[in-house]
N, C-alpha and C positions, 0 to 999 in steps of 0.2 A: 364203342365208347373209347376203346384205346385210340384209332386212328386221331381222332381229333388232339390228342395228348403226343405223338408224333408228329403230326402236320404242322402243329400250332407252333412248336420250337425250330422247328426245319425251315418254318416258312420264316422266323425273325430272324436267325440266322444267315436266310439267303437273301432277305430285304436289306441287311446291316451290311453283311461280306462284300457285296459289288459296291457302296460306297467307300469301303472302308480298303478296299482293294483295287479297286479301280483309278483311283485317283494318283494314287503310290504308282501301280504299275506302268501307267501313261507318263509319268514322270519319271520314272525308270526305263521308261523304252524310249522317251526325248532324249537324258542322257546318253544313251547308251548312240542312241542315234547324233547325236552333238559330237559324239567324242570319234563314232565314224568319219563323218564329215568333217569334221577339223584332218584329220590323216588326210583325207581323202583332195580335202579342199589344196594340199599341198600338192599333191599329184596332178589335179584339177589344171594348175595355174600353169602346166609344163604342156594339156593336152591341145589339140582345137574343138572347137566346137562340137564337131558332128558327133566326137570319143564320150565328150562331156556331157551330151544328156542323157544316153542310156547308164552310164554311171553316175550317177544324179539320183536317174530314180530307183536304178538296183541296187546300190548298194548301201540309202536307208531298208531297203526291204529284206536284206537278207540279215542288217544288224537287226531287226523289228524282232524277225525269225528266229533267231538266237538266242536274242533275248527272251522272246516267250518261252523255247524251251527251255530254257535257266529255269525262269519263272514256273511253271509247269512243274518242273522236277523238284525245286525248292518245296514249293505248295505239297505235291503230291505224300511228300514226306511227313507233312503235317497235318493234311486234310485227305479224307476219300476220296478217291479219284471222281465218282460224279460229279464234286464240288469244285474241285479244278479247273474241269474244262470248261465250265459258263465264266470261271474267274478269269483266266486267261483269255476267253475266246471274245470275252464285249469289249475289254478294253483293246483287243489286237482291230476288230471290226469298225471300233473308232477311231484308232492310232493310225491304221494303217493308209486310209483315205488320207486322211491329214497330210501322213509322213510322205506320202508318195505327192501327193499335190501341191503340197506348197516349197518346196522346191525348182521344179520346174516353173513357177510360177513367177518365184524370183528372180532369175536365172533368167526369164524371158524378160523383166521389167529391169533386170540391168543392163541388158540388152540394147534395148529399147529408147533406154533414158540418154 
């Protein structure tokens, strides 16, 4: 009889936290990732091509990185570590496909054009 009296506030909890976290953190990891790329975008315009894609896609991924451990360490501070790592690890699993693909994508369609 007790489980159900745990499970049932655990579970609203972890159904509320990943929108309620997730959304903020993808927006925090674009910034963070923006404010990369603008540095970056200046070094960019000096390299050739071949320099500029593997820097392109590494270096939103290693801001992504950092970010989450920020995030990670902030959180940990205030929440259980179980809780943590589904907060940080869904939205890195959605951010990071993103952050790494559509750059390169760009990048080939100005190319292109």
């Amino acid at each position: 009889v007790v489980l159900p009296a745990v499970v049932l506030p655990a579970a609203a909890v972890v159904a509320v936290l990943p929108a309620a976290v997730i959304l903020p953190a993808v927006v925090v990891l674009r910034v963070a990732v923006a404010i990369v790329e603008m540095g970056l975008r200046a070094v960019v315009a000096a390299l050739p091509v071949a320099v500029i894609l593997p820097a392109v896609v590494v270096l939103p991924v290693v801001a992504v990185v950092v970010t989450a451990v920020f995030l990670m360490t902030l959180l940990s501070m205030m929440l259980p570590p179980v809780m943590v790592l589904p907060i940080v690890a869904v939205p890195l699993i959605v951010a990071v496909p993103l952050i790494v693909a559509v750059p390169p994508v760009v990048a080939t369609m100005k190319q292109t054009v």
